[in-house]
C-alpha positions, 0 to 999 in steps of 0.5 A: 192095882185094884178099885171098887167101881168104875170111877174108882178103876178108871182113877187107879189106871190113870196112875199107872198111864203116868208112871212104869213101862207103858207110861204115856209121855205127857198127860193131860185130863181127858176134859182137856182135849178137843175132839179134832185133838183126839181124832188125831191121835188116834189116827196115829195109832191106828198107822202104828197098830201091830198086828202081830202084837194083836194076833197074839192077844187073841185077834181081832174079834172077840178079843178084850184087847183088840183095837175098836178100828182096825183100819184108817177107813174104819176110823175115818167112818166112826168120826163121820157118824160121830160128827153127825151126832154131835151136830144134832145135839145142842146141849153139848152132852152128846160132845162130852161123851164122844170125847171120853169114848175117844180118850177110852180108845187112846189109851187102850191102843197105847197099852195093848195095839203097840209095840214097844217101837210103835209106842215111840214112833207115836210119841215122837210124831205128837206134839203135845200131851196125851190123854188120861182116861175120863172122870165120866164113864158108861154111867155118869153120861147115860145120866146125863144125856137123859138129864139134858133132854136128848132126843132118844133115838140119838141119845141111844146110838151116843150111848151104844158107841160109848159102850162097844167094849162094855163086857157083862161086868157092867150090871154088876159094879154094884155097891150098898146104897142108902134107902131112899123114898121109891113108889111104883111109878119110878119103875124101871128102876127098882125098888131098894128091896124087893123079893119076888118069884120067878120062872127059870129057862135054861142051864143053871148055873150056866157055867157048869155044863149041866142043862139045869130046868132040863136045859128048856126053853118053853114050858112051866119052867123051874121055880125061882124064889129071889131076895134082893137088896141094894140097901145091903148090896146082896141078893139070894136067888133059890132055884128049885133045879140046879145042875150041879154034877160038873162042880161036884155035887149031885143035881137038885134045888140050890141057892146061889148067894151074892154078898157085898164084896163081889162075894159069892156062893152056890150051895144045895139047899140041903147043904150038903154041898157049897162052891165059892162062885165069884170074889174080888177082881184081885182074885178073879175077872168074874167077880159078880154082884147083886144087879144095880137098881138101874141096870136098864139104863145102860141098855137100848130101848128097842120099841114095844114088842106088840104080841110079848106071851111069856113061856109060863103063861102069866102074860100075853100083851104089850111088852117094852123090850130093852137089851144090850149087844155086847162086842166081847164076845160079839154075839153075846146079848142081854135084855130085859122086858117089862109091861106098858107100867114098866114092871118087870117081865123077863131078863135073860142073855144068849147069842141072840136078842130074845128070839132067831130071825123067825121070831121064836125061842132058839139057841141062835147058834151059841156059845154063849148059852141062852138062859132067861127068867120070867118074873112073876110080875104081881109078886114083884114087891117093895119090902124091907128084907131082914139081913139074916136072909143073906147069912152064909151057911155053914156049909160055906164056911168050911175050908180049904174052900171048894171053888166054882168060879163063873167061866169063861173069863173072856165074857167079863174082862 
């Protein structure tokens, strides 16, 4: 039951919608449906909804498996603002990727909004197939909205609806990909590898419970120094202040190694401590990669932040600001921020858009923690990094393994 990237997920459930206990009755791809189809059937499974069934999943906030609408009025209110977009377009993309977000809905309403008795009060109302889950995902139609000329305030609500039950998992599907041709005006996207220094703010690791950096928002924060590379789907990120006391080591500076595989693994520098921190989803929901080249693209852009002055005090100006609201757990952000060449500045995640209501740094009420970087933006170069940078320590090879895996799961699906 398991695949590696999106596509591949999507095609491994498409197999389990036609056959099992929770088979769909009928099918048809997704591509076949019309929008006025797919309205319909999803109607008829907001009437069916157990709520009990949802109330026992976790409800029907910052719960993976809730319903996207919880009412008829609500559904009623996504289609009419559904129905404006896709007026407003006329390439017919912005069609394309409503459909798939509405095949999405179907068919996790099916699995997981009904019981058993609903499942055939359904099938037995419907005359005709249901839809399996979309060939195109998040990626597929942020590529394509962008190649067919969308205009960009309406190509990013498109793409924000699309996203509603996006976790933080999804800057993290990377693969190894082919070196290719890259200069610095193909900025935002990075180059095939990089290495780079940075500032560090915030607990680190996060999930360890320790303050890392002292737990600061402001000041000259931690030293960071990072390999990355998509060429070998692996980065190496060595912070100077990690704490460590709640996995079982004494705080100090480490390196957190992030492999092909969804592998990875936090060690003292020193080595004399080593926690497998993520594996393969057949292992864990938390399973980490190196970030993808354009992990921007699934994010808004939300305009110029005009008076943008970083905490380390290496940039005062103009800034671009990208970020993304996640709904699982509702209040969980993340963002990343570039200059007017599009070179990166920050990247960071917390309970809020960068900054309170007031305009400055706070904990915004978390959880989740707040926990940014800030690059060295002259140090951000193009390179060819040798393969040895990512060899695993000895330390790490050691078994039984010590294990240290992200958490909460919910924040990852």
């Amino acid at each position: 039951m398991t695949a590696s990237g999106a596509a591949a997920i999507r095609a491994q459930l498409n197999k389990h919608l036609q056959n099992g206990a929770l088979a769909l009755p009928t099918v048809s791809p997704c591509e076949s449906f019309t929008l006025e189809q797919l309205g319909a059937l999803q109607r008829a499974l907001t009437c069916n909804t157990d709520e009990q069934l949802v109330q026992l999943s976790g409800g029907f906030k910052n719960n993976l498996r809730s319903p996207q609408h919880r009412t008829l009025d609500e559904l009623a209110a996504h289609h009419a603002e559904e129905a404006q977009h896709v007026a407003a377009d006329s390439t017919g993309s912005v069609a394309a990727a409503v459909r798939d977000g509405r095949c999405h809905s179907i068919t996790m309403a099916w699995v997981h909004s009904l019981s058993d008795d609903g499942r055939k009060a359904v099938a037995a109302a419907h005359d005709g197939p249901f839809p399996l889950l979309p060939k195109a995902g998040l990626e597929e139609h942020t590529a394509s909205t962008k190649e067919a000329g969308v205009a960009p305030g309406l190509r990013q609500a498109v793409l924000d609806n699309l996203s509603k039950t996006v976790t933080c998992q999804i800057g993290h599907e990377a693969e190894p990909v082919a070196r290719g041709s890259w200069s610095e005006k193909d900025f935002p996207t990075w180059p095939y590898e990089v290495e780079y220094n940075a500032s560090g703010y915030g607990p680190y690791p996060f999930w360890a419970g320790g303050g890392g950096s002292g737990g600061s928002l402001s000041g000259p924060g931690a030293d960071i120094h990072t390999y990355w590379s998509a060429v070998h789907n692996a980065e190496r990120l060595d912070h100077s202040s990690c704490s460590l006391t709640g996995l079982g080591a004494s705080d100090g500076p480490c390196t957190h190694l992030f492999l092909n595989g969804s592998w990875a693994f936090l060690y003292k520098q020193d080595q004399s401590f080593c926690c497998m921190s993520s594996a393969p989803v057949q292992y864990t929901p938390c399973h980490l990669t190196r970030p993808q080249r354009n992990f921007m693209d699934v994010m808004t852009y939300r305009g110029v932040i005009q008076n943008y002055t970083s905490e380390d005090g290496l940039y005062t100006g103009q800034a671009k600001h990208y970020s993304m609201h996640l709904t699982s757990p509702s209040n969980f952000w993340f963002w990343y921020v570039t200059d007017m060449q599009d070179r990166p500045l920050e990247q960071g995640e917390g309970p809020c858009d960068m900054y309170d209501s007031s305009g400055t740094r706070n904990y915004c009420g978390g959880p989740p923690k707040m926990l940014f970087h800030q690059y060295h933006t002259d140090t951000f170069k193009s390179t060819t990094i040798d393969p040895a940078v990512f060899a695993l320590p000895d330390v790490c090879k050691k078994t039984p393994y010590t294990y240290c895996m992200v958490q909460p799961t919910n924040f990852c699906g």
